[in-house]
ZAPADO-93252 format. One record per residue (C-alpha): residue number from 0; chain; x negated, y negated, z negated; residue in one letter. Coordinates in steps of 0.001 Angstrom, whole numbers. Example, Ala and Ser with C-alpha at 12.3 -4.5 7.8 and 13.67 -1.06 7.14 Angstrom:
% residues 2
<0,A,<-12300,4500,-7800>,a>;
<1,A,<-13670,1060,-7140>,s>;
% end
This chain:
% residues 302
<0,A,<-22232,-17588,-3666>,x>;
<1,A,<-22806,-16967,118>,x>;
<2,A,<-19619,-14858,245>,x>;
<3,A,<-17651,-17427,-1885>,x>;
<4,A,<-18712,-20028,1179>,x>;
<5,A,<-17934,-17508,3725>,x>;
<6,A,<-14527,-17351,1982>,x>;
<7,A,<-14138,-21201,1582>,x>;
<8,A,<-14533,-21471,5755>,x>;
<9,A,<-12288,-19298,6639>,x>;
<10,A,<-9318,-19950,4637>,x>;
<11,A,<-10309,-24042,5910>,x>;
<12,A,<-10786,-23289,9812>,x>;
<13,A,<-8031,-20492,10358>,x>;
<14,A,<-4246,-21617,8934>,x>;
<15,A,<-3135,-18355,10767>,x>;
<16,A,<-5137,-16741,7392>,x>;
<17,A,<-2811,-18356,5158>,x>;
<18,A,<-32,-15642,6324>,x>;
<19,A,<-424,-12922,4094>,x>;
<20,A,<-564,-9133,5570>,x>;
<21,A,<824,-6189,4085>,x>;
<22,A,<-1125,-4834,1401>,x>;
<23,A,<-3516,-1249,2270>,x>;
<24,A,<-4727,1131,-333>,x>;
<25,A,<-6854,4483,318>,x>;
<26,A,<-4616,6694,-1523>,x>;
<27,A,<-1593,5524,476>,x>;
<28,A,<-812,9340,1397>,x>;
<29,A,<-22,10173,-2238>,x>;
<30,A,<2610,7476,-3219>,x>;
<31,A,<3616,6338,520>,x>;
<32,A,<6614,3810,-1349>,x>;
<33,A,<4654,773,-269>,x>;
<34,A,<4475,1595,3259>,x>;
<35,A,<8264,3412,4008>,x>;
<36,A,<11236,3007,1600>,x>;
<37,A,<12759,5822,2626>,x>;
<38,A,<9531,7851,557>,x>;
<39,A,<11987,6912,-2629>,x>;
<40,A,<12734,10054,-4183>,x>;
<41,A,<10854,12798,-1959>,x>;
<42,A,<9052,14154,-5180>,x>;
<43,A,<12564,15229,-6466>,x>;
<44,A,<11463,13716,-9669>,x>;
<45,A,<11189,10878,-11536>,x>;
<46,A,<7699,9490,-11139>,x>;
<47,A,<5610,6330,-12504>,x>;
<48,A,<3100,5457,-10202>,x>;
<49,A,<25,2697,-11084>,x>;
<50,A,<-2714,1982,-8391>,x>;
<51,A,<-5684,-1318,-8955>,x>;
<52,A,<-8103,-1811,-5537>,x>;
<53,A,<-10842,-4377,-5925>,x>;
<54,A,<-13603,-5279,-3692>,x>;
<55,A,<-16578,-7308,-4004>,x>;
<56,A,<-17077,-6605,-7870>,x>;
<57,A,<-19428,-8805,-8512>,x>;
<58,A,<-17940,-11858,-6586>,x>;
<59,A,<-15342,-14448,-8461>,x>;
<60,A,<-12157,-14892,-6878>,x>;
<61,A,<-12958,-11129,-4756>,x>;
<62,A,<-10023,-9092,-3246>,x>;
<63,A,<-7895,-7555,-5720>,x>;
<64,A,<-4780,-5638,-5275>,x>;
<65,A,<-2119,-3555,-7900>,x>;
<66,A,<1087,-2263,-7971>,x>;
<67,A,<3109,-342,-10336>,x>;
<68,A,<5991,1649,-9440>,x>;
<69,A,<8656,3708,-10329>,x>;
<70,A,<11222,6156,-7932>,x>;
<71,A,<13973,9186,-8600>,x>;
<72,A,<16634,11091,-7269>,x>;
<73,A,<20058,11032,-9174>,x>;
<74,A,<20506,14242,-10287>,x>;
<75,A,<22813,16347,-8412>,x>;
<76,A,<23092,13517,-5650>,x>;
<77,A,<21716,12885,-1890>,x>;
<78,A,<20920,9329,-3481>,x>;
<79,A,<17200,7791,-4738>,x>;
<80,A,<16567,4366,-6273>,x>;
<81,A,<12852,2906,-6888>,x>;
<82,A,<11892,-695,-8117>,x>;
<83,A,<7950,-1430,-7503>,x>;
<84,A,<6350,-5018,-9055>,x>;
<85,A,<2936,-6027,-7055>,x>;
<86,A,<9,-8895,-7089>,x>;
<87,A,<-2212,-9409,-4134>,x>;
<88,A,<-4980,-12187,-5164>,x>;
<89,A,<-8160,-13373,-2888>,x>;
<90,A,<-9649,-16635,-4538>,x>;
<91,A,<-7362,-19410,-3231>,x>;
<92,A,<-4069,-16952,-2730>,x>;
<93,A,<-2284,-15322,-4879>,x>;
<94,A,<1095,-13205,-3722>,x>;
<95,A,<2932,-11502,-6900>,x>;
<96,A,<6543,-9984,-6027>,x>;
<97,A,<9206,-7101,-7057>,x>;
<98,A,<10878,-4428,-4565>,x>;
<99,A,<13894,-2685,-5195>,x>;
<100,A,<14268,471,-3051>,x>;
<101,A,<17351,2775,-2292>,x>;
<102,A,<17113,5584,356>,x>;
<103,A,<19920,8547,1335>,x>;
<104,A,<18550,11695,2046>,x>;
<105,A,<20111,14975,4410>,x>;
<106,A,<19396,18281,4064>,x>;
<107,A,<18719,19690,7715>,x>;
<108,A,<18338,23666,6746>,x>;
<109,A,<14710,23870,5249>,x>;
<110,A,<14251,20293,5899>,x>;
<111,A,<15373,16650,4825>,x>;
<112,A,<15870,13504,6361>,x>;
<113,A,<15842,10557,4191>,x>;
<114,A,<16576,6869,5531>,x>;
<115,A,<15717,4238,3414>,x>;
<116,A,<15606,472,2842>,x>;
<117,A,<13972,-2357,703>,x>;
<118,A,<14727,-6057,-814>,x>;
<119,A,<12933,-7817,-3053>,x>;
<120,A,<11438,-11046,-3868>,x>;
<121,A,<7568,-12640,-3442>,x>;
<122,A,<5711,-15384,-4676>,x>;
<123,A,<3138,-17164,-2920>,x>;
<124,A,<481,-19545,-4059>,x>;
<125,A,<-2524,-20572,-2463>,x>;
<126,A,<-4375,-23214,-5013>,x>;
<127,A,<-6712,-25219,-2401>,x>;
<128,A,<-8298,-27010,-5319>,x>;
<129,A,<-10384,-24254,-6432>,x>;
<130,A,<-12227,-24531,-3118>,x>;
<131,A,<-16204,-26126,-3058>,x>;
<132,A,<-15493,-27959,724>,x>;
<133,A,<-18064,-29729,2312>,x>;
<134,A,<-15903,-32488,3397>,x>;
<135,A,<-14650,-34140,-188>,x>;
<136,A,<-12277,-36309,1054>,x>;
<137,A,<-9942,-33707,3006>,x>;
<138,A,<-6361,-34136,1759>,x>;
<139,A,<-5467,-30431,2773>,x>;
<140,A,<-8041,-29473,-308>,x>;
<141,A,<-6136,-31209,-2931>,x>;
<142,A,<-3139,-29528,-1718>,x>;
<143,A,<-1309,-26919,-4357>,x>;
<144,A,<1290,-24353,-1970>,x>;
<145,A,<3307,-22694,-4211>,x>;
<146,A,<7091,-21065,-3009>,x>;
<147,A,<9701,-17601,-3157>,x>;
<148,A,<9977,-16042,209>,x>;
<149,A,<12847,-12732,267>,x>;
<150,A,<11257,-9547,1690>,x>;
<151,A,<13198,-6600,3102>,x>;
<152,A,<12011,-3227,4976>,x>;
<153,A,<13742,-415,6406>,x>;
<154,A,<12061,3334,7025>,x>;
<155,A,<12869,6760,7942>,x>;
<156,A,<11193,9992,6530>,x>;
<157,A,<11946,13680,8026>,x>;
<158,A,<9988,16173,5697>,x>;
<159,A,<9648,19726,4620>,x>;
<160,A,<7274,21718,1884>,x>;
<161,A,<5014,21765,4839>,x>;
<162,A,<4848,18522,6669>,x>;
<163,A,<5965,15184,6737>,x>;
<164,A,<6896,12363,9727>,x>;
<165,A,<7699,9065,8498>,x>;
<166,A,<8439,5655,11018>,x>;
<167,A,<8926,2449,9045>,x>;
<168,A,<8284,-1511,8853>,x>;
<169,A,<7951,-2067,5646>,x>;
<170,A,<8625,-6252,6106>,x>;
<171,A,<11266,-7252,8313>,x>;
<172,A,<10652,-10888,7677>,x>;
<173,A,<7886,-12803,9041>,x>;
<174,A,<5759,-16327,8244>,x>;
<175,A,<7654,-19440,8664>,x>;
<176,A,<6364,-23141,8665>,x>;
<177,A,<7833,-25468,5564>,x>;
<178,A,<6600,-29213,5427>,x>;
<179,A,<4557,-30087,2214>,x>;
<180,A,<3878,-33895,1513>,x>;
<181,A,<4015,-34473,5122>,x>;
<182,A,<1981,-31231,6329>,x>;
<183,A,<2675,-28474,8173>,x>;
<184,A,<1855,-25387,5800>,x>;
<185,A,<2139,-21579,6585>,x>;
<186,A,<3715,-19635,3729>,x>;
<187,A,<3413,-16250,2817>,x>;
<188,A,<5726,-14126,5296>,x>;
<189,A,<4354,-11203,7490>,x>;
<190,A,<3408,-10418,10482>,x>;
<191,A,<5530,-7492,11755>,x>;
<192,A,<3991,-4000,10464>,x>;
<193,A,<5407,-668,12172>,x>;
<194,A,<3420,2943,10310>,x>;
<195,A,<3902,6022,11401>,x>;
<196,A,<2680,8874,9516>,x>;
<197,A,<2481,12636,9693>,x>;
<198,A,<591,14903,7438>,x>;
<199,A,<833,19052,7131>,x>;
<200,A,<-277,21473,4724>,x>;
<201,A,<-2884,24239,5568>,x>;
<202,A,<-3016,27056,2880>,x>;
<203,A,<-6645,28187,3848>,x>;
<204,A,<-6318,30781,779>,x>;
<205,A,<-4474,31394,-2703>,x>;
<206,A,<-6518,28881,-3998>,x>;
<207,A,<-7594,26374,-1216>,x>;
<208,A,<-5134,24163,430>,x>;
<209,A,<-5853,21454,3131>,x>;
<210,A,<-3996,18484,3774>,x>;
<211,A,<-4493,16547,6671>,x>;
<212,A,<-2918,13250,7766>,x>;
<213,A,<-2987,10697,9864>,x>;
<214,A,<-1308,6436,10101>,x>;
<215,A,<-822,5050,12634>,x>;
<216,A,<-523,1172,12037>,x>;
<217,A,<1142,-1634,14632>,x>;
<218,A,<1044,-5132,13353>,x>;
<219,A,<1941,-8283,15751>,x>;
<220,A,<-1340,-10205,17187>,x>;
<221,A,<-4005,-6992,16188>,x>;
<222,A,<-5084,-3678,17832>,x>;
<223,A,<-3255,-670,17263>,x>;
<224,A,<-5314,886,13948>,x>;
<225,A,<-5634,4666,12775>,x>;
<226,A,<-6056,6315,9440>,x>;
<227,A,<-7421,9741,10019>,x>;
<228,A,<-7057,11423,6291>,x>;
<229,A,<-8524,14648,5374>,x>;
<230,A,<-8344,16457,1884>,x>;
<231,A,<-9133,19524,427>,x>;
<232,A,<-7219,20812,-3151>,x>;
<233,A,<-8706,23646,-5225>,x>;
<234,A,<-5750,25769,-7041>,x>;
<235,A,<-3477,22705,-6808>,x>;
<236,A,<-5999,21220,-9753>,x>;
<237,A,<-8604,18739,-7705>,x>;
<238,A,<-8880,17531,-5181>,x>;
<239,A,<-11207,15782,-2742>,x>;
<240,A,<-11390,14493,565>,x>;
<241,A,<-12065,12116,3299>,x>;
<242,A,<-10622,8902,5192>,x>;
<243,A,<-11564,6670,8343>,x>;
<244,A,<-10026,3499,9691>,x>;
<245,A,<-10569,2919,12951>,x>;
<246,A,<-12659,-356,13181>,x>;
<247,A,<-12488,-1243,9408>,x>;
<248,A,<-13753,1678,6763>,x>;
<249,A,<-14866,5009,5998>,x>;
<250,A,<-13208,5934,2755>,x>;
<251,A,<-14156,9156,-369>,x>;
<252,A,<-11703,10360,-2720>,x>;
<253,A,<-11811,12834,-5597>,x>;
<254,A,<-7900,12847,-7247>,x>;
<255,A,<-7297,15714,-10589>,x>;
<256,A,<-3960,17320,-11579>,x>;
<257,A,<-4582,16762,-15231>,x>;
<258,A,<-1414,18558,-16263>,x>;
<259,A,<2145,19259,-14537>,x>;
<260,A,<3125,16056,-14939>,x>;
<261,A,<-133,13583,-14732>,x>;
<262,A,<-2787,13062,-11723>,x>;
<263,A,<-5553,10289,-11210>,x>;
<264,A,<-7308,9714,-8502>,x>;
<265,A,<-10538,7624,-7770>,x>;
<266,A,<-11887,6397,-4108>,x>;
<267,A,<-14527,4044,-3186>,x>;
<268,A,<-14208,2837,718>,x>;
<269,A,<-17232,866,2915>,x>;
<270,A,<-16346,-1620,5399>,x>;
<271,A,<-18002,-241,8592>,x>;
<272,A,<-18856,-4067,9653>,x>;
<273,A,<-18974,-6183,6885>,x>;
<274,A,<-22366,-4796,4801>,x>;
<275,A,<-22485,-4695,1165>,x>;
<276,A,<-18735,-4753,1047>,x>;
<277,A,<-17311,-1822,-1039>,x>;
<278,A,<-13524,-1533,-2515>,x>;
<279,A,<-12886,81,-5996>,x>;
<280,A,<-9630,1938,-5812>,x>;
<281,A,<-7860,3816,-9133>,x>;
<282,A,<-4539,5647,-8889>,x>;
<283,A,<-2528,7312,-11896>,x>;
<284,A,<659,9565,-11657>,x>;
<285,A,<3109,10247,-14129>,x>;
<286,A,<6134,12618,-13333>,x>;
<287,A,<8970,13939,-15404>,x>;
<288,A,<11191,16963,-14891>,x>;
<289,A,<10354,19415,-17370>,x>;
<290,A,<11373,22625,-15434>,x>;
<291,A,<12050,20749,-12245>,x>;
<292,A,<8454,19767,-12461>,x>;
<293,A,<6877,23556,-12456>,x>;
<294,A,<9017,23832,-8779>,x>;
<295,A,<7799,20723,-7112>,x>;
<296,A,<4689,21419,-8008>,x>;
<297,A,<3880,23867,-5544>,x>;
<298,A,<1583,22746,-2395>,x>;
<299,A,<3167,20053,-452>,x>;
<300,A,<1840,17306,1485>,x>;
<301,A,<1204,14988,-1459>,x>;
% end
């Protein structure tokens, strides 16, 4: 109940809260479509991808986060397409939306460059009436936000069977004000985000490969943040590994290549200053290909 309180206060005493921030899961350096639309189509196949993050298990109305996606290249073509649907709930909020993503990829001689973009559409609503305020009579607690906002990002991705370097900004739109029975309201837009990434493969022996990668994250009003990622696969089979975000967590992973075409992948991160807060985090992989698949699946970055 304390955290629930906790919860309640903040969303009350900070309206710059109510402006929802782009979304950040643990195994972001397996299906990186969330953070750069030009990662549409890198896998060379058509994959299904399904990731659920929750924190704070045991709390009502606690963190939790999903998408489900879905990306190819058209066959025989420079072209990809991807469509992704997503919810982002914390008690009072709730943000649901669907991307659409296209992206145009060059071959530079053992190398390709692939630019992409993103549109799609998000719901916001933040349902003030499930809040417990100390102050009964506050009109802003009765108050029921609900509204579409359009979302767009644009990315670039330069990549080889060895290494990656992506630059994007996933949300090109950010928060704007909209009068609600006479009040000033924040909806759901986004601060600017700008990611870079760059991860490399290490084949340490036949059998033992080593990924390493790191994020760097920009976002308007906040420090400049880090992801230092560090995993280890045995025979291309499982894999496990490491993660730190400067200032926020200390993340462990453990993923399996169940077959040539399917992979989970389980990680539990710790908040470094929040205590007692742990996040959940699930990730499942389907791929198709037949043939193709056997090719791709040699050891690349992801």
């Amino acid at each position: 109940m304390k955290r629930v309180y906790l919860i309640n206060i903040l969303l009350l005493l900070y309206s710059d809260l109510f402006s929802q921030q782009q979304s950040m899961y643990g195994q972001y350096m397996f299906n990186m479509l969330n953070v750069n639309p030009a990662y549409a189509g890198s896998r060379e196949v058509g994959n299904i991808n399904a990731l659920v993050r929750r924190q704070w298990l045991d709390v009502n109305g606690s963190p939790t986060t999903g998408t489900f996606s879905y990306d190819e290249r058209l066959n025989g073509k420079n072209i990809s397409l991807g469509g992704q649907m997503y919810y982002d709930n914390i008690y009072t909020q709730r943000r649901a939306g669907i991307q659409a993503y296209y992206a145009y990829a060059a071959d530079m001689l053992s190398s390709t460059l692939s630019i992409g973009m993103s549109f799609g559409l998000m719901n916001y609503n933040a349902n003030y009436t499930r809040t417990n305020p100390f102050d009964v009579g506050d009109p802003l607690v009765g108050q029921v936000v609900n509204g579409f906002l359009p979302t767009a990002g644009i990315g670039a991705f330069w990549s080889s069977e060895r290494w990656y370097v992506g630059l994007s900004t996933p949300n090109l739109f950010k928060s704007f004000k909209t009068d609600i029975n006479s009040k000033s309201v924040s909806f759901a837009g986004k601060s600017g985000h700008y990611y870079l990434t760059v991860g490399y493969v290490f084949p340490l022996s036949d059998v033992v490969v080593a990924k390493p990668s790191i994020m760097l994250k920009s976002v308007s009003g906040a420090p400049l943040q880090c992801d230092f990622n560090f995993n280890i696969w045995l025979n291309n089979v499982i894999g496990f590994g490491g993660s730190y975000r400067t200032g926020d967590a200390v993340l462990g992973l453990i993923e399996v290549q169940a077959s040539t075409q399917f992979r989970v992948g389980y990680a539990f991160e710790q908040k470094v200053k929040v205590i007692n807060t742990s996040v959940h985090e699930i990730m499942m992989r389907y791929e198709f290909g037949g043939l193709i698949r056997k090719r791709v699946l040699s050891p690349r970055y992801y």
